[in-house]
NUVOMAR-31369 format. One record per residue (C-alpha): residue number from 1; x, y, z. Coordinates in steps of 0.001 Angstrom, whole numbers, plus 500000, padded with zeros to 6 digits. Example, Ala and Ser with C-alpha at 12.3 -4.5 7.8 and 13.67 -1.06 7.14 Angstrom:
# residues 2
1,512300,495500,507800
2,513670,498940,507140
This chain:
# residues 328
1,657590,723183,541532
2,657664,725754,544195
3,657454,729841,543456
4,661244,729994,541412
5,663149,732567,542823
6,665627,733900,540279
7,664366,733001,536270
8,666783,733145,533252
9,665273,733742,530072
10,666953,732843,526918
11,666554,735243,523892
12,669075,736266,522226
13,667397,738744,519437
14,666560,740497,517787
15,664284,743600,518546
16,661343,742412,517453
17,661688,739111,519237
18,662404,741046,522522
19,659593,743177,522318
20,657246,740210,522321
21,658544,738742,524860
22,657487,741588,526649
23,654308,739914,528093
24,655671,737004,529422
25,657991,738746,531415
26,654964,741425,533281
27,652625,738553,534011
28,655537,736494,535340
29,656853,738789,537516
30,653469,740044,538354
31,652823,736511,539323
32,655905,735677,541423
33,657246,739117,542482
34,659523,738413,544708
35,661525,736597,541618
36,664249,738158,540222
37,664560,737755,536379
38,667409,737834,534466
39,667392,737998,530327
40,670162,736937,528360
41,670568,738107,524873
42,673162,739722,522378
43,674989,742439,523099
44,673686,744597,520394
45,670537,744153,521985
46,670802,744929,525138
47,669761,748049,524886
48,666079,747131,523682
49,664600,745859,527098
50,667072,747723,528778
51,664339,750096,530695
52,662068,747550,531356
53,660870,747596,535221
54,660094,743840,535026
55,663319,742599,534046
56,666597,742936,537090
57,669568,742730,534909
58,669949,742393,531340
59,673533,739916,530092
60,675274,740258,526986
61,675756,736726,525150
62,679741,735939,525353
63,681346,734395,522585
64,682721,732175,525047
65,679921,730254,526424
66,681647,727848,528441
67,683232,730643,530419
68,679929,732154,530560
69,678393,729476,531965
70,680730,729420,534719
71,679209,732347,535778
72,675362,731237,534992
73,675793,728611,537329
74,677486,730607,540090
75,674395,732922,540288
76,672326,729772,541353
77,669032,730133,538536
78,666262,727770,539361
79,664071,727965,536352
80,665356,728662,532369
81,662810,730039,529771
82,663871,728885,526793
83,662519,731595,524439
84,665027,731200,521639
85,664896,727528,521476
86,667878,727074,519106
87,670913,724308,519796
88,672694,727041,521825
89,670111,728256,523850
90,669643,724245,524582
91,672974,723839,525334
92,673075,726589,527483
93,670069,725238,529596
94,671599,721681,529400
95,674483,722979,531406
96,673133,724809,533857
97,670827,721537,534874
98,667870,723615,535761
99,664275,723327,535134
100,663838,724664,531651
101,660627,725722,529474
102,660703,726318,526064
103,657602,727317,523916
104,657362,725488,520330
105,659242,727234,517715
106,656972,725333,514969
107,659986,725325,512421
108,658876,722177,510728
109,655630,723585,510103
110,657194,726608,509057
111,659778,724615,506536
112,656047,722983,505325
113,654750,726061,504779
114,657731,727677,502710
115,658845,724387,500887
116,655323,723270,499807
117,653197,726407,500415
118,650889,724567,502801
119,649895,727312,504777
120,647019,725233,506960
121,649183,723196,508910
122,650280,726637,510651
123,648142,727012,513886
124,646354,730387,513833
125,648117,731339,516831
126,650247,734100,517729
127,653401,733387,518979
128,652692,735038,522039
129,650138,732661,522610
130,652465,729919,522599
131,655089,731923,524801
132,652001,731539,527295
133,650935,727841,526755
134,654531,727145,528154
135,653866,729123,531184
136,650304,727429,532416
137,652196,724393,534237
138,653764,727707,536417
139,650105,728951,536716
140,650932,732254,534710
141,648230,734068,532345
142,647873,736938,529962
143,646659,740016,531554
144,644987,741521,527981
145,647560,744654,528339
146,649591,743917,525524
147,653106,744206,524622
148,655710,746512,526709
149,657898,749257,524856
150,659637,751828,527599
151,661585,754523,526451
152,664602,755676,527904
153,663913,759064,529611
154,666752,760947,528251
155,665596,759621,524838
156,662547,761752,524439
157,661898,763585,521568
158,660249,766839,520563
159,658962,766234,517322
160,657727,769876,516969
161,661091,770997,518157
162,663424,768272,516492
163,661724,768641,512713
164,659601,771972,513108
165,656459,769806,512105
166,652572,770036,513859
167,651478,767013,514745
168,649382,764910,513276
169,652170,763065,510998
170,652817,760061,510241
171,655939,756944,510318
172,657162,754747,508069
173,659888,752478,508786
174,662558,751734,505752
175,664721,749138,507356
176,664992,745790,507579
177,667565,742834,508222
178,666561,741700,505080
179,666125,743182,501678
180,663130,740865,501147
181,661447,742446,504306
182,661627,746059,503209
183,659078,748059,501837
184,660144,748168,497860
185,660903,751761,496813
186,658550,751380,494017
187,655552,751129,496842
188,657535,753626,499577
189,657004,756274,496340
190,653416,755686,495875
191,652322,755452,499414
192,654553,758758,499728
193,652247,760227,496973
194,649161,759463,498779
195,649718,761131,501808
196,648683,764532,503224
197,650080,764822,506349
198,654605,765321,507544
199,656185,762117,507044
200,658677,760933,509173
201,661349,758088,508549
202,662335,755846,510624
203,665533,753766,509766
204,669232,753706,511087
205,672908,754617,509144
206,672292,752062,506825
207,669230,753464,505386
208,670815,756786,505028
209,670586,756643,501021
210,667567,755613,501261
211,665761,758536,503005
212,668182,761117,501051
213,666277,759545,498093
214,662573,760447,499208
215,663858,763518,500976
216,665194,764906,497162
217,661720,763894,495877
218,659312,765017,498714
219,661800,768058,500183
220,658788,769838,502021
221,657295,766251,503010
222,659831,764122,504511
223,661850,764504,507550
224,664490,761887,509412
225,667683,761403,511328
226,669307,758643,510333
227,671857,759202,513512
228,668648,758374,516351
229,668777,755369,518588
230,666542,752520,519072
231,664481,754660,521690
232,664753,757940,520213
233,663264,756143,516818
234,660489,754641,519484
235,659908,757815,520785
236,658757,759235,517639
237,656784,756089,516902
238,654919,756865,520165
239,654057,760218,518914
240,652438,759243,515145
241,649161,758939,514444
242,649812,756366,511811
243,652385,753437,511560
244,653540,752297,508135
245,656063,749351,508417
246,656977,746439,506981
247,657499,742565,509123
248,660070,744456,511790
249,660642,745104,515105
250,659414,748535,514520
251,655769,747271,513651
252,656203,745440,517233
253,657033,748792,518770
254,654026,750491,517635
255,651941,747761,518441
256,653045,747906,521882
257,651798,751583,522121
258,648623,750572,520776
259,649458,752650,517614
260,647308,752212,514086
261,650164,749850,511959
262,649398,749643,508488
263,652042,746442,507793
264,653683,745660,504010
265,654032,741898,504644
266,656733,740695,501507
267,658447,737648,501652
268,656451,736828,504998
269,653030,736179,506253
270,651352,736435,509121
271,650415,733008,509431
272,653483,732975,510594
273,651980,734242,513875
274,653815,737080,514522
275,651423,740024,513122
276,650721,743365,515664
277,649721,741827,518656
278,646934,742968,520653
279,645838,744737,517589
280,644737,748453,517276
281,640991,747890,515680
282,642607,750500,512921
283,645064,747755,511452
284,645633,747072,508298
285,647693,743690,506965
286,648925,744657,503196
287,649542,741923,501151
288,649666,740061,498004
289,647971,736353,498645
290,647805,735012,495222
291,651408,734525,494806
292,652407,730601,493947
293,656007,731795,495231
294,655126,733394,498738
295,656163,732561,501356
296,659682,732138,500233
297,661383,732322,503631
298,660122,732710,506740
299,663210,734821,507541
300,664366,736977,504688
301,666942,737308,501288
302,669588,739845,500468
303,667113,739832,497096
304,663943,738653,495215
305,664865,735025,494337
306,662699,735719,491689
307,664444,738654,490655
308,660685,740394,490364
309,660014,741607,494372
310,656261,740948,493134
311,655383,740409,496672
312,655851,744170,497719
313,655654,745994,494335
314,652108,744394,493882
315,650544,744904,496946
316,647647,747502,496089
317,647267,750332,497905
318,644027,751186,497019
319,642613,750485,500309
320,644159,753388,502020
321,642151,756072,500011
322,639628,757497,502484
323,642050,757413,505690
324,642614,760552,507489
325,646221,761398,506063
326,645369,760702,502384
327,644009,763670,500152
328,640583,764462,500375
């Protein structure tokens, strides 16, 4: 096909998921810039991409898609990137009648690999990767530089100023969409214990128990605000010398600024292909691999549905003694 002109990429969340589709959308525009390219996602997540220079308008999703497509169509698209790659996003695509690329989801392999635990028929692959093996027919390549993050100007923090700390401190984010994703108190405690250095929270209203908890325990240690944005939250994370986090869109966010992630990986893997990408050589993947139960979703439960949580309380921390922010 000929240089497309105006793109529409499909992808509708959540942050994580936008974050790494951060790459495809700087080496496409890098490689067609005279191409406008316009993301469609949720309107709660607008916000996440929303100061990316690559990208020249951000849509919210309507509830009414019919309507919405009305609208698609009227603003003439030429090429669909099907990044979500669900029955609506296909719908959607069907529609507007355009050239459309989608990059494979693997869900089959991923049902294979939760129902029977047969973890080789996953590719070791990253889903970036794939994002890009849908791209080469369009003649469009990694550039090595990673995933994009950019915070909103007026979202800057001063950590010295904000929680009268010195750096260097740490971050550990508490939140997750799902309970099974979230770094067990039990291990939040002990990794808590271990470290030397201010310890900063990240998490949202939601959490707000949460952190009250460890602040009660470790009242000269910990330090949040449960009230910061997305970008306020990433602003921190740009700032830490350390990243604790569990399978989130937070561990994508540090990635992106080439942070050190230490990841809690619970009801997940990272077979799954969607570990730190472009990793920081500093990494460290904590989990538990003898587990018969594990993976039990590739997405996440409101609880253990073995009622133990084994998969987080049991991963051993042990290999953290020696780092810079742990006791000497």
């Amino acid at each position: 096909m000929s240089a497309p002109q105006k793109i529409l990429i499909l992808r509708f969340s959540s942050i994580g998921d936008l974050v790494l589709i951060t790459p495809t959308i700087r080496c496409f525009s890098k490689t067609f810039p005279n191409a406008q390219i316009h993301l469609l996602c949720k309107p709660q997540f607008c916000h996440v991409l929303a100061n990316n220079p690559y990208i020249n308008s951000i849509l919210p999703l309507e509830s009414n898609i019919l309507k919405q497509i009305s609208y698609l169509k009227s603003a003439n698209y030429d090429l669909v990137l099907d990044w979500q790659s669900n029955l609506k996003s296909r719908w959607i695509s069907l529609l507007l009648n355009v050239k459309t690329l989608r990059f494979n989801k693997l869900n089959f392999k991923k049902w294979l690999a939760v129902r029977f635990k047969t973890l080789e028929v996953l590719p070791q692959q990253h889903i970036v990767d794939r994002y890009f093996k849908s791209l080469e027919s369009l003649g469009v390549t990694y550039d090595g530089s990673g995933l994009d993050f950019f915070v909103n100007e007026n979202s800057t923090v001063c950590v010295e100023t904000e929680f009268k700390i010195q750096k260097p401190f740490v971050a550990i984010g508490i939140g997750a969409s799902y309970f099974t994703k979230r770094i067990s108190h039990t291990k939040l405690f002990e990794l808590i214990n271990g470290i030397k250095w201010p310890v900063i929270l990240i998490g949202g209203p939601d959490d707000i128990n949460t952190m009250n908890h460890f602040k009660s325990h470790f009242p000269k240690q910990i330090f949040f605000k449960s009230d910061f944005t997305l970008h306020q939250s990433a602003s921190v994370i740009q700032q830490a010398e350390w990243i604790f986090t569990s399978d989130t869109g937070i561990m994508h966010i540090a990635a992106a600024f080439k942070k050190p992630v230490i990841s809690f990986w619970g009801n997940t893997i990272p077979e799954f292909g969607m570990v730190p990408f472009e990793p920081n050589p500093q990494n460290i993947i904590l989990q538990v691999k003898s587990l018969e139960c594990r993976p039990c979703s590739k997405l996440g439960f409101s609880a253990c549905p073995r009622k133990h949580f084994n998969c987080m309380n049991q991963i051993n921390l042990n290999v953290l003694k020696g780092l810079p922010f742990t006791p000497q």
